[in-house]
N, C-alpha and C positions, 0 to 999 in steps of 0.2 A: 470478428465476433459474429456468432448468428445471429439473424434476425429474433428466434425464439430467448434467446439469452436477455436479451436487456427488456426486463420489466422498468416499472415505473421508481421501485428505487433501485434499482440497479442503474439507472439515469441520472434520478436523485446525485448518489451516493458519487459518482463519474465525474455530476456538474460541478458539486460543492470539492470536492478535490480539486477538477481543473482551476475552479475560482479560488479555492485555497492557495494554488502552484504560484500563480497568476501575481496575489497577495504578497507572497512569501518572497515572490523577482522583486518587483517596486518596494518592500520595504528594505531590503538587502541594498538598494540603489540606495534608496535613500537614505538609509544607515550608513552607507560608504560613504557618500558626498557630505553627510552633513557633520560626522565625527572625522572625516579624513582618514579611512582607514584606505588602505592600498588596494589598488583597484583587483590586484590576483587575489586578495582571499576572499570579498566578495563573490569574486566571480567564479572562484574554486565550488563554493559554496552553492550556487546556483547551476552552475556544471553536473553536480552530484546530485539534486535534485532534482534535475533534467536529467541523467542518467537512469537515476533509478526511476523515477516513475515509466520514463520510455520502457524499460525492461519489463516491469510488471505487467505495462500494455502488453506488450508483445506475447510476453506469456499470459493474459489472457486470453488470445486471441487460440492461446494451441493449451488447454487447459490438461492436456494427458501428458502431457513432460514433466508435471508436479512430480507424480508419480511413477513414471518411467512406465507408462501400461499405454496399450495400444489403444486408435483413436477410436475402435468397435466398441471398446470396454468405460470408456470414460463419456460415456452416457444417462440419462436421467439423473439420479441420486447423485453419482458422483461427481458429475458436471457441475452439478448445482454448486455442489459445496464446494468445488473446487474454485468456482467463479467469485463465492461468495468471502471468502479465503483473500482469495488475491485482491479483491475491493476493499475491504476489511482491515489487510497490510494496508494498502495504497490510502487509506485514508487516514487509518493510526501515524503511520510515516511523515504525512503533510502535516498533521495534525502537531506530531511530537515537533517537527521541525519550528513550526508559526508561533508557538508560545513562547519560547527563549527567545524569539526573530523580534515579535511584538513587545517582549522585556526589556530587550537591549535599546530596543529603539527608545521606553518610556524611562530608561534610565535604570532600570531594576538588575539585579543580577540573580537567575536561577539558583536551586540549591541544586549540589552535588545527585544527590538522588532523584531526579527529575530524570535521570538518561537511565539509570537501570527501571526505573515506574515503568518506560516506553518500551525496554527493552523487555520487560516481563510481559508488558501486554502484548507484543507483535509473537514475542512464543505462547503465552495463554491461547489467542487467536488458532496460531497454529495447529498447537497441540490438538486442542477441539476438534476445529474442522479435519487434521489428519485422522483421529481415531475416528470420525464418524464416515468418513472416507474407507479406512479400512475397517469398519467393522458390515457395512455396505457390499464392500469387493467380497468378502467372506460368506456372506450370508447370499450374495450372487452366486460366487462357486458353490457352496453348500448344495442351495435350491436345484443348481444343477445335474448335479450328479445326481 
């Protein structure tokens, strides 16, 4: 990631995820050990949380493959929003996973509609930042010509 890229919450938002991640491992431990569940679905579970936020890093790091447009073009406006997109996922993500993590452990059981709420907000997120992405790339060409 560039230096110019991480403001102050774009750190914020990076810290409270990693301490989210972080969170989310030791209660998965301790939900394993302490209800006796089998150590593979824990571990599945925190695999895939390691998975995916690794990916999301990674694609922040090259913010123009969102889009498939070259790394000239995914500059100012659209870097931004693309950066702010991917933190945005990466924190709903952590976010949607710690509350059923934090239930289970207090004994509670989620309701059925908790995974589509998550799933509606990581495409709300999307949808946003894509159309203001492209309505940016258009109004780039536009100006140009």
């Amino acid at each position: 990631m560039k230096k110019e890229d991480l403001t102050v919450p774009a750190i914020l938002a990076e810290a409270v995820g990693i301490l989210l991640c972080i969170l989310y491992i030791g209660l998965q431990i301790f939900y394993g050990i302490n209800y006796h569940v089998a150590p593979y679905k824990y571990i599945c579970n925190i695999v895939g949380l390691v998975l995916v936020y690794a990916g999301l890093t990674i694609l922040s790091n090259h913010p123009e493959r969102i889009n498939r447009i070259p790394a000239q073009m995914c500059v100012g406006k659209i870097r931004i929003y693309s950066l702010r997109m991917l933190r945005l996922i990466k924190l709903i993500f952590v976010v949607g996973l710690m509350i059923p993590c934090v239930a289970d452990v207090i004994g509670r059981q989620m309701q059925d509609v908790y995974s589509l709420i998550i799933i509606g907000l990581l495409l709300l997120v999307t949808i946003y930042y894509e159309y203001k992405i492209i309505l940016t790339i258009r109004k780039n060409r536009d100006g140009k010509n």
